[in-house]
C-alpha positions as CSV (number, residue, x, y, z in Angstrom):
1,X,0.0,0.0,0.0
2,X,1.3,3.4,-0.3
3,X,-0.9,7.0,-0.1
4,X,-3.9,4.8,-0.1
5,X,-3.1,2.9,-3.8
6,X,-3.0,-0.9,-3.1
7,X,-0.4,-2.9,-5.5
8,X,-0.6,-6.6,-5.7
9,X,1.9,-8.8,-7.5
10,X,0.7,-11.9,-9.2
11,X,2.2,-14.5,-11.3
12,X,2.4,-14.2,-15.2
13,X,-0.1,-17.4,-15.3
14,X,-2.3,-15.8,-14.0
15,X,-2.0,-12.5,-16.4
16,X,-4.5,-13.4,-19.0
17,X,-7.5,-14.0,-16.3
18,X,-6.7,-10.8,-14.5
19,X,-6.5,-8.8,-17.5
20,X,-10.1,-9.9,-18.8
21,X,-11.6,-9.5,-15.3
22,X,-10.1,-5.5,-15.5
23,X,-11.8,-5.6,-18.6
24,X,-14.8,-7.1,-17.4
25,X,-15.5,-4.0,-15.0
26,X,-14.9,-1.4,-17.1
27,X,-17.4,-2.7,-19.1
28,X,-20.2,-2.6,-15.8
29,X,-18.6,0.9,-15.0
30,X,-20.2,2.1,-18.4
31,X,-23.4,0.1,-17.8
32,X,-23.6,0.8,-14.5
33,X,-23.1,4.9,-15.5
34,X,-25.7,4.5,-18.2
35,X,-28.0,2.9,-15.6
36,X,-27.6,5.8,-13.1
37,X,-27.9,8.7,-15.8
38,X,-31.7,7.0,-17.3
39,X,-33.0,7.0,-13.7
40,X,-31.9,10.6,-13.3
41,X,-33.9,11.5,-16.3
42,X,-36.7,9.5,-15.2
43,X,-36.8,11.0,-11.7
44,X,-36.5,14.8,-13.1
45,X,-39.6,13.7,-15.9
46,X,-41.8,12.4,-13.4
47,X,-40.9,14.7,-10.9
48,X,-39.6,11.3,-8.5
49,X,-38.1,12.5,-5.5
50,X,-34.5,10.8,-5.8
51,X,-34.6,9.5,-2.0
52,X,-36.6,6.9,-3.2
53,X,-34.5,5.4,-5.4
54,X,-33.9,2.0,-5.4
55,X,-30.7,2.1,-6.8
56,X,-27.4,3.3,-4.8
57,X,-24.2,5.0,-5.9
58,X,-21.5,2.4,-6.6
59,X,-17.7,4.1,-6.8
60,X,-16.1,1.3,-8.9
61,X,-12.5,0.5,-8.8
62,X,-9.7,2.7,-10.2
63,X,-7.6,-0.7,-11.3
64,X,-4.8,-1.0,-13.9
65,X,-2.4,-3.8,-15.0
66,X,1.6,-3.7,-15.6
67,X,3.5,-6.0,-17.0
């Protein structure tokens, strides 16, 4: 760890899996972004107070791969 960034080492076997899981959720960071910008339309539309939602703010992971 240092100023709060977490490293982790891994062996190069396991490279390919890590790489597509990173992938893997940037892909749900755009969906999940896309997800959260419809319902803020839909709540200013229908005049929904945005207390009610259902759906809660998720900070996704800032990760990155070296080699």
């Amino acid at each position: 760890m240092w100023k709060g960034v977490y490293f982790r080492l891994v062996p190069c076997e396991q490279l390919a899996l890590i790489e597509k899981e990173v992938e893997a959720l940037k892909h749900i960071t755009l969906e999940l972004d896309e997800c959260f910008t419809l319902e803020e339309k839909y709540n200013q539309r229908f005049d929904v107070d945005p207390s009610e939602s259902y759906h809660k703010r998720v900070i996704p992971p800032l990760l990155s791969v070296s080699e």
